[in-house]
C-alpha positions, -999 to +999 in steps of 0.1 A: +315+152-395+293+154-363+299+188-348+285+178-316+315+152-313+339+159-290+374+166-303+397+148-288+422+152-255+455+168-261+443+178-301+469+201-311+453+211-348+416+223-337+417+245-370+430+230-407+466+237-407+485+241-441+496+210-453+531+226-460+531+225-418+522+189-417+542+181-443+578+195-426+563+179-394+562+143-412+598+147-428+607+157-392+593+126-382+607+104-408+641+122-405+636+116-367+633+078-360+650+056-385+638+027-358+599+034-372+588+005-389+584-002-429+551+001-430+549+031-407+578+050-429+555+037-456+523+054-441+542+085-436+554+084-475+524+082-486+506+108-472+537+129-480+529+119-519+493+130-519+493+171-506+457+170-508+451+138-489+473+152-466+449+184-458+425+159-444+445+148-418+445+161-379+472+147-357+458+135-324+480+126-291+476+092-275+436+089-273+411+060-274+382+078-287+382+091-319+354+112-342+336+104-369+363+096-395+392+071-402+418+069-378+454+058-383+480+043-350+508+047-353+538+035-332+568+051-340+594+032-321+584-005-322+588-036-344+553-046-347+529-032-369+503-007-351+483+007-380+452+003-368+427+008-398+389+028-387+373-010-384+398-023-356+413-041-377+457-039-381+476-038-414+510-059-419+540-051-440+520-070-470+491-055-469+501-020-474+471-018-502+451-017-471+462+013-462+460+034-494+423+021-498+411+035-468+427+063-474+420+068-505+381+062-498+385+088-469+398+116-495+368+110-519+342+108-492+360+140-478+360+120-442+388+140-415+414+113-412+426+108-371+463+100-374+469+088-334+503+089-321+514+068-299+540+068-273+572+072-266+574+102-282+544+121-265+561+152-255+585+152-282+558+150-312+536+173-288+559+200-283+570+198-324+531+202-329+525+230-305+539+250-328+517+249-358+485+249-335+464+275-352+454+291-315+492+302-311+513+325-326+540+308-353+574+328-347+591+347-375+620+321-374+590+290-376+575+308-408+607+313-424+621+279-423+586+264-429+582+289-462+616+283-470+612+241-470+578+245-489+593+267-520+622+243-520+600+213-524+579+229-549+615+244-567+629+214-571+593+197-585+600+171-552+562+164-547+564+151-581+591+127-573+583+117-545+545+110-558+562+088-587+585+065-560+559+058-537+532+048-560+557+028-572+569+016-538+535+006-530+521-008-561+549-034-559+552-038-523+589-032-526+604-027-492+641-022-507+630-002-534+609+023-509+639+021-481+661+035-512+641+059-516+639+071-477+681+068-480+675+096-506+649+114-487+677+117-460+705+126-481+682+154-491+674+166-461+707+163-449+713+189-477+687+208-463+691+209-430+699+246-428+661+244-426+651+222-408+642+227-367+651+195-351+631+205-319+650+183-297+639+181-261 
């Protein structure tokens, strides 16, 4: 990437952060708001299935301008599409294939991936994210429950899974099968949600 690129407003990862820390921050999200649309839980599943693809990733609050890089909208609460792929261009519920070439393309040509946020949720998503900014200080209670999620995912063999129903998911375009499969991801974390900081405002 072009170092003399700005970074964006309101960037709350200006370091790589583990991808265990993104990853409890996209259950969160997931978890959060059921009204998110299929292909945004879909999005969300499928960086959650690829660890590695996930390490590319920087979250990045409501900005126009973006890096050198992909970059991902998303709109949490809405019922229209807003995936908006690095060319402009949007993806619809059937065209989810879109979405896993270019990111897919972005992994192998080791490009940062911009995942934008959109509102409602600003402050919500921004305080949750304050936390694992590398410039502040995680608590001992924030470490514990994100070391405690991470060696239950990796205990239970989850990531592989959860790798196995979304490729499936998405190979097929199956929008029952992959909302049966975020029914179980609830259940689970349901069971887990000794855990699990809901952050609420």
């Amino acid at each position: 990437m072009d170092n003399n690129r700005p970074i964006p407003p309101f960037s709350p990862f200006k370091d790589k952060v583990p991808t265990h820390e993104k990853v409890s921050f996209l259950y969160w999200l997931m978890k959060k708001h059921k009204s998110a649309t299929f292909e945004t839980r879909s999005l969300f599943g499928y960086m959650l299935a690829h660890p590695l693809l996930l390490s590319r990733i920087r979250f990045v609050m409501d900005v126009n301008i973006y890096p050198e890089g992909i970059s991902l909208g998303i709109n949490i609460n809405s019922t229209v599409s807003n995936i908006i792929l690095s060319d402009g261009s949007r993806v619809y519920p059937n065209e989810l294939s879109k979405i896993t070439e270019a990111l897919e393309k972005a992994e192998k040509d080791e490009r940062t991936i911009w995942c934008h946020i959109h509102y409602p949720y600003y402050s919500t998503c921004q305080k949750y994210l304050s936390i694992l900014d590398r410039e502040m200080h995680l608590s001992k209670t924030d470490i514990k429950e994100i070391d405690y999620f991470f060696e239950f995912m990796e205990k239970y063999k989850t990531w592989e899974y959860i790798k196995e129903q979304i490729d499936s998911a998405l190979d097929t375009n199956d929008k029952i099968k992959f909302e049966k499969w975020v029914s179980e991801k609830e259940s689970f974390l349901e069971k887990f949600s000794p855990y699990i900081t809901e952050n609420e405002m």
